[in-house]
Residue, then its C-alpha position, 0 to 999 in steps of 0.5 A: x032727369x033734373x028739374x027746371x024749378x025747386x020747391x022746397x016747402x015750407x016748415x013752421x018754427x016750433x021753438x025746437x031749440x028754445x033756450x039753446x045756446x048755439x054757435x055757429x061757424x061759416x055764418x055769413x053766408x052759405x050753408x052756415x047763414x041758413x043755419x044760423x038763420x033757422x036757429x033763431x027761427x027755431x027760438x036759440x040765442x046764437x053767436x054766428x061765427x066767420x072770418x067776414x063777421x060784417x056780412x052775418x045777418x043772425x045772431x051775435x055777429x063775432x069775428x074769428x079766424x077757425x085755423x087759428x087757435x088764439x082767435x077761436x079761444x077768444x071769439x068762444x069766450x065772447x060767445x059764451x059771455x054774450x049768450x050766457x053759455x054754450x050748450x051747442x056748435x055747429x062747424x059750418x065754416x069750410x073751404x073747398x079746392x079743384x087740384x089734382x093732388x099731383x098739382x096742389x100746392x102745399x100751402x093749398x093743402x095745408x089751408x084746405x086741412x086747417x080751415x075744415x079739419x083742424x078748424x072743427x078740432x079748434x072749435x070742438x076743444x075750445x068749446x068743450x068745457x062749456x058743453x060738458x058743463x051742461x046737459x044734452x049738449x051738441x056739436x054737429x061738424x060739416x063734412x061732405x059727400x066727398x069725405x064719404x066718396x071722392x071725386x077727381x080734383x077734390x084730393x085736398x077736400x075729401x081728405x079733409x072732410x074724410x078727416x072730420x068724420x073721424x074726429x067726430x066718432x072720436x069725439x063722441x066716444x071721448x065726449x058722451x054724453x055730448x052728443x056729436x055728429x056730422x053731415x055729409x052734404x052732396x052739392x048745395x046752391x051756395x056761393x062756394x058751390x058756384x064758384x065752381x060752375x057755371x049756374x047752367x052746369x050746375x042745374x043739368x050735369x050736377x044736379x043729374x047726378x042725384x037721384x032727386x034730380x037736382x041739388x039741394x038748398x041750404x035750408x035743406x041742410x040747415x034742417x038736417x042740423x037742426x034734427x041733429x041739435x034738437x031733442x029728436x035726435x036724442x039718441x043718435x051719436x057718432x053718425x055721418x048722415x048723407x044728406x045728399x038727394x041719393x048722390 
């Protein structure tokens, strides 16, 4: 069954993260944009991280390449200065591929890998003393459903993203009392998403393969990271939550 229309309703802001100091990666558009959106919403001051730092709309716009070590030191340090700390980071920012892994070229490869799991690594380190410093702080990392159950022509993605959700247990053994966890999205209506299909494909063969019948909305994953950032979840670490509509 899919669904011609999506209603996805509406949540009022309760100031969940008032006083939070949060930075967000892959904001300018997407899944990150949605989060960043909704955690000023929810009353955190952000600092909205991405490569294309002219198209963020919330929070401190703040340029920085997520592969590279040098650009991810200096744009955390510019966070932490504009935002008077960090207590919060969510590794949004990710890319995808559609080779098989007998035709993915190396540099391919190796991008995807750098951008999705060593960009999480980059981010996590360099905002780590600022986290430790503070109490109740949170990283939340992006991986996929794909991390938990690939499908063909993703061999380079789900690996990365398979990569994530251990670096994340990892973490949050080494790192408690910070609390860190990952989301596992299915397919969401973003830029990249589409990229890949044809709008038609994606609302009736994609969206037929989820139990709800459809994909999902970037809010709905930016609420998923917010559960995850806010005292609700104050007693959940080393989790992959499938946020997936029963993918």
């Amino acid at each position: 069954m899919t669904h011609t229309t999506t209603s996805i309703p509406d949540m009022p802001a309760l100031g969940r993260l008032a006083g939070r100091r949060i930075v967000v990666t892959g904001a300018a558009s997407g899944i990150g944009a949605a989060i960043a959106q909704l955690f000023v919403a929810e009353g955190a001051q952000v600092a909205s991280l991405d490569r294309n730092a002219e198209c963020i709309q919330h929070g401190v716009a703040l340029a920085a390449d997520v592969s590279d070590e040098a650009s991810v030191a200096q744009a955390v340090e510019r966070a932490a200065l504009a935002l008077g700390g960090i207590d919060g980071l969510v590794n949004a920012a990710g890319i995808a591929n559609g080779e098989l892994l007998s035709e993915v070229s190396l540099e391919d490869w190796r991008r995807v890998i750098d951008v999705n799991l060593t960009g999480s690594f980059l981010l996590a380190r360099a905002c780590y003393p600022h986290l430790r410093a503070v109490q109740d702080s949170t990283i939340v990392n992006f991986s996929s459903g794909q991390g938990l159950q690939p499908f063909m022509r993703r061999g380079a993605y789900a690996a990365s993203k398979a990569g994530v959700i251990s670096l994340s247990k990892s973490l949050a053994m080494e790192w408690a009392p910070i609390r860190v966890n990952t989301i596992c999205p299915g397919a969401v209506d973003t830029p990249m998403v589409r990229n890949g299909y044809d709008p038609e494909v994606l609302r009736t063969q994609v969206g037929a393969r989820y139990a709800l019948g459809r994909v999902a909305e970037a809010v709905e994953i930016a609420r998923a990271a917010l559960y995850l950032t806010g005292g609700e979840s104050s007693f959940i670490t080393g989790v992959a939550l499938a946020v997936d509509g029963g993918r």
